[in-house]
C-alpha positions in Angstrom: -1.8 -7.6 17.2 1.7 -7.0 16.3 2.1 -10.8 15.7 -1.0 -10.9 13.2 0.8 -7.9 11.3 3.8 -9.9 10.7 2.1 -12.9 9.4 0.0 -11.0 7.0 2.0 -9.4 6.0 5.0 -12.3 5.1 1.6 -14.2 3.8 1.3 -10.6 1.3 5.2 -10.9 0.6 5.1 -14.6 0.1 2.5 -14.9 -2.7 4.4 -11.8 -4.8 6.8 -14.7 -5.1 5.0 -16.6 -7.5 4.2 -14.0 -9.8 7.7 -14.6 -11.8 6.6 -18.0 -12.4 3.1 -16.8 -14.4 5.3 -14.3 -15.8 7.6 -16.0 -17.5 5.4 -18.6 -18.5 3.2 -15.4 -20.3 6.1 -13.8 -22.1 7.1 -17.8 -22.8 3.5 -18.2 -24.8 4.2 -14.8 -26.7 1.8 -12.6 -24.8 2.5 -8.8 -24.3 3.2 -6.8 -21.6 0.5 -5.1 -21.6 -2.0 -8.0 -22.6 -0.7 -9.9 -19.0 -1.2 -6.4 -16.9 -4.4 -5.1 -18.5 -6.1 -8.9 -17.9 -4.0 -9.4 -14.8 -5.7 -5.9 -13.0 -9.3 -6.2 -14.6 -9.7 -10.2 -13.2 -7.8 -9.1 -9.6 -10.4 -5.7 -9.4 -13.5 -7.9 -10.0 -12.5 -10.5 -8.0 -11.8 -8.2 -5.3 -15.2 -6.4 -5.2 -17.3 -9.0 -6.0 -15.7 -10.5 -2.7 -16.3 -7.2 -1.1 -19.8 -7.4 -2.3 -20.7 -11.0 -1.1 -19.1 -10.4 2.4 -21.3 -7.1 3.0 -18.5 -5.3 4.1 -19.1 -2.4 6.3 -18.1 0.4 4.2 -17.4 3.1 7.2 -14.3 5.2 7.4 -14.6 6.1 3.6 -14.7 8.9 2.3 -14.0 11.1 -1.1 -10.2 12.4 0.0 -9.1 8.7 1.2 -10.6 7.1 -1.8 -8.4 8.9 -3.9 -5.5 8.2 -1.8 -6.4 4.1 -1.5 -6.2 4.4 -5.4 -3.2 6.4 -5.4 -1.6 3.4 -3.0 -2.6 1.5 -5.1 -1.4 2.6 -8.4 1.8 1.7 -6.7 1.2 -1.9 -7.3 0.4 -1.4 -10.7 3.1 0.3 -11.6 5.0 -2.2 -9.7 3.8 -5.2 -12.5 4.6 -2.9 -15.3 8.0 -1.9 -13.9 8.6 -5.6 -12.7 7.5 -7.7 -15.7 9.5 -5.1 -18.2 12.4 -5.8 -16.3 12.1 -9.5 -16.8 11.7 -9.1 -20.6 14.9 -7.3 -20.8 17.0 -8.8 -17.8 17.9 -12.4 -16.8 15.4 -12.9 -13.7 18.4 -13.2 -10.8 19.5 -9.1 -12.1 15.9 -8.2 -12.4 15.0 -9.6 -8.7 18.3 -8.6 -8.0 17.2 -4.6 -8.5 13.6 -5.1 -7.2 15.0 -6.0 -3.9 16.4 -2.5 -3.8 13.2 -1.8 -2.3 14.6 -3.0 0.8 16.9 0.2 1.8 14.4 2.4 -0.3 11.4 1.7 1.9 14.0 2.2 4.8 14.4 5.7 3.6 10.7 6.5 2.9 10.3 5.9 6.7 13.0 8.5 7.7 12.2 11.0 5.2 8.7 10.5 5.8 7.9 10.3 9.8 11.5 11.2 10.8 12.5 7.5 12.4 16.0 7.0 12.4 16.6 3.3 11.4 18.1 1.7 14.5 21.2 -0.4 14.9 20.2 -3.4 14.6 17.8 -2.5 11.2 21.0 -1.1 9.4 22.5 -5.1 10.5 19.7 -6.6 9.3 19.8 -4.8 6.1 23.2 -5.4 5.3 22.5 -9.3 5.8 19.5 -9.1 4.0 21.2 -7.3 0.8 24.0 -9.9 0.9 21.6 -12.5 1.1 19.8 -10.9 -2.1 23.1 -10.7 -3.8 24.0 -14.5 -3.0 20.2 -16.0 -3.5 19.7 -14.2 -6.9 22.8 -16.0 -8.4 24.8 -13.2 -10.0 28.1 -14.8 -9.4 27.1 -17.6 -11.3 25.3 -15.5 -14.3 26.5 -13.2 -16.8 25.7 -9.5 -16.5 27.2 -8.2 -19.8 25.8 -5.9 -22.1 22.5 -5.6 -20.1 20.0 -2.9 -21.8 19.9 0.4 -19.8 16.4 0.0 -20.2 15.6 -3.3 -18.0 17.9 -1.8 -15.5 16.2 1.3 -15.3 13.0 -0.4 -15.0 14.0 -3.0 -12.3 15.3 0.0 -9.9 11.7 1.9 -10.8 9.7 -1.5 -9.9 11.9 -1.6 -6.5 11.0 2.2 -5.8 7.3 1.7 -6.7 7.5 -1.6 -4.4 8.8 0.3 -1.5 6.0 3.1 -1.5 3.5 0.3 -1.9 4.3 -1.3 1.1 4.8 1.8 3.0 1.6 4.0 2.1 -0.2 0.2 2.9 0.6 0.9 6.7 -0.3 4.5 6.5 -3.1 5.2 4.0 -7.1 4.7 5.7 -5.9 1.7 8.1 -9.0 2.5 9.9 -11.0 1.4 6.7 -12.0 -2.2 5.6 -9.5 -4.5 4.6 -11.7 -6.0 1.7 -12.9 -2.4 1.0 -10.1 -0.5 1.0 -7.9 -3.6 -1.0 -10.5 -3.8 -3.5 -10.4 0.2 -4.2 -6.5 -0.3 -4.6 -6.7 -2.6 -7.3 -9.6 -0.3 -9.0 -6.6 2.4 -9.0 -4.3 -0.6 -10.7 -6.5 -0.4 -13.7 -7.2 2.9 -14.3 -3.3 3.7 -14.3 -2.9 0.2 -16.4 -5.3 0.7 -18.7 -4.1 4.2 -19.3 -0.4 2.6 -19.9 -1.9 0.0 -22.0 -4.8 1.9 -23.8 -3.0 0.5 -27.0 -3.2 -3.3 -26.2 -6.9 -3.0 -25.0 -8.1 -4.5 -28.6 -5.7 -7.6 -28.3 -7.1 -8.8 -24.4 -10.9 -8.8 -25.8 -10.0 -12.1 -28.1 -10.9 -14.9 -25.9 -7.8 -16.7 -25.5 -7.9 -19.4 -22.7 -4.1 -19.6 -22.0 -3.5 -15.9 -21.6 -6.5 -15.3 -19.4 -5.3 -18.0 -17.2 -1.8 -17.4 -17.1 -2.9 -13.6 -15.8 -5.7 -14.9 -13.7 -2.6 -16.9 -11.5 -0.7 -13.4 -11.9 -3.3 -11.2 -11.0 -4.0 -13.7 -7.6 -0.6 -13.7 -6.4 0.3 -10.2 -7.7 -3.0 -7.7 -7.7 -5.2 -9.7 -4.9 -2.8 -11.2 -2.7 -0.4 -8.6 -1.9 -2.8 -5.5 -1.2 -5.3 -7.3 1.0 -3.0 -9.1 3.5 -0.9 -5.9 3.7 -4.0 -3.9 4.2 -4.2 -6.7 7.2 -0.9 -6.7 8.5 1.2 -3.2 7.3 -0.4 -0.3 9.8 0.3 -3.2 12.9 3.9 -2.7 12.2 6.7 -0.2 11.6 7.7 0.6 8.2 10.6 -0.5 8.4 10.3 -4.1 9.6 7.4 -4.4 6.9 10.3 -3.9 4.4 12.0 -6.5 6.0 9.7 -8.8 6.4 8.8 -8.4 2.3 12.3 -9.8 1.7 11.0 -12.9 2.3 9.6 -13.0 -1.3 12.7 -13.3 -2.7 13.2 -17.1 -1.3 10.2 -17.9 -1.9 10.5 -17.3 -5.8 13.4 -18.8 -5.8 11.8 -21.8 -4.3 9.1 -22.0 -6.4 11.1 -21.4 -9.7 12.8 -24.6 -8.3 9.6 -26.7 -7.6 7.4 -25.8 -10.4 9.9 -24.6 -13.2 12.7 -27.4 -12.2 15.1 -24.8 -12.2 18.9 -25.5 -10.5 19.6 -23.5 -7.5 23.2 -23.6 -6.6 24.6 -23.8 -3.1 25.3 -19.7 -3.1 21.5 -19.3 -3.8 20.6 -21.4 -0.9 23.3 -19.6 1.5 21.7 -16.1 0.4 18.1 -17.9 1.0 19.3 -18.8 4.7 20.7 -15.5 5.3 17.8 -13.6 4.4 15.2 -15.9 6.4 18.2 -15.3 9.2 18.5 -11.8 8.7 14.1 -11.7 9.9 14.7 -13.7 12.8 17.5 -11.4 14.1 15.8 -8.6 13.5 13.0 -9.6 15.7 15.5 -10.9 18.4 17.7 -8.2 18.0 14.5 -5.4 18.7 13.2 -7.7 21.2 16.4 -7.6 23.0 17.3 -3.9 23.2 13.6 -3.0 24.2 14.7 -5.2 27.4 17.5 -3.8 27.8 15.7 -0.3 28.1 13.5 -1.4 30.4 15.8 -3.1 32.4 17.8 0.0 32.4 14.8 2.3 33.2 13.8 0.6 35.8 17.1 0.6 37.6 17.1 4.0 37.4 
């Protein structure tokens, strides 16, 4: 089980990668903020439920209190693209990925404020690897950071907050509920908080416009849909805290995929922070691996 938690969840983390790409392209074709989130959460909820819908999921296990808190969870990924895609309109995209992979150490946290689990040893290694894998893979060094607006900084630290409660309210939040189900009530939380934000821009989406509803369409699938069902898979099969670290794993994969798709340059520090953070998972599975031996080993001798 705990093997199928990991891949869903690196499968949820994986696709959160691309969204940068339909992002930029967006902003790139002069669409709004709010036009690429409103369109983004509306396609992503009735995709999701007409999904749901077709399947004939069983719909046991829900109830009025957890549907409030699904959409509650998932208002975290909504706020997430708002927080996110701001940032990118104000920051270079290595800063503002840079500051969403704060979420690392913040989810971390959540876990030891929340159900009193120290982080062990070998998480605070991994974290330090991952964070100096962030730092390396995002290309500061080779970027200029002057003069940034307080404002996309403040954002990119708020999407890496909201990131972090995302992924840990996934593995806590009605895990006995349908996947399909409880994923597609998420995203119906997504677009009341989005269209609340937005209520302004609501006008603008209702013009058909083919490149902006397909631009969100690939955002919504790799941002809204993606992300909440395969962590509504994977996250409650697995600790907190190695769901956090197992999300960093979007970070290479944008990087990636900014290479392939965009044909942007990445430098030889960006692939050194991409090996250390794909390093950084497998140690942390060796490294837990190894010291639950080790107890045993030592329990049983005693």
């Amino acid at each position: 089980m705990k093997n199928k938690g990991i891949l869903f969840v690196l499968i949820g983390a994986s696709s959160f990668g691309f969204t940068p790409i339909f992002a930029k392209l967006g902003f790139q074709h002069g669409y709004t903020l709010g036009q690429l989130n409103i369109i983004q959460m509306v396609l992503s909820c009735i995709l999701l439920w007409a999904v749901t819908i077709i399947k004939r999921s069983n719909y046991k296990g829900i109830t009025k209190r957890n549907i409030i808190q699904i959409m509650i969870t998932g208002s975290f990924v909504g706020l997430t693209s708002v927080f996110y895609y701001g940032a990118i309109q104000y920051l270079p995209a290595s800063l503002a990925v840079i500051l969403l992979f704060q979420f690392v150490w913040i989810g971390i946290f959540f876990e030891w404020i929340f159900t009193k689990i120290k982080p062990t040893i070998v998480t605070l290694g991994v974290l330090v690897l991952i964070l100096t894998g962030v730092f390396f893979a995002s290309n500061v060094i080779g970027g200029t950071i002057q003069s940034m607006p307080i404002s996309g900084l403040v954002l990119g630290f708020l999407a890496a907050i909201t990131y972090a409660g995302f992924i840990f309210f996934s593995g806590k939040v009605a895990v006995d509920v349908n996947p399909w189900v409880r994923s597609s009530i998420m995203v119906t939380g997504s677009v009341v908080l989005v269209l609340l934000i937005f209520m302004k821009s609501i006008p603008s989406v209702v013009t058909f416009a083919p490149e902006l509803w397909l631009i969100s369409a690939g955002v919504g699938l790799f941002g809204s849909v993606f992300p909440p069902l395969f962590f509504a898979l994977g996250a409650h099969l697995i600790s907190g805290s190695l769901a956090n670290i197992l999300s960093s794993v979007e970070l290479p994969v944008a990087i990636i995929s900014a290479s392939l798709i965009l044909s942007e340059h990445i430098s030889g520090l960006q692939w050194i922070g991409i090996i250390m953070i794909i390093l950084a998972i497998v140690i942390n599975e060796l490294g837990i691996s190894i010291v639950k031996k080790l107890k045993h080993k030592k329990t049983y001798q005693t």
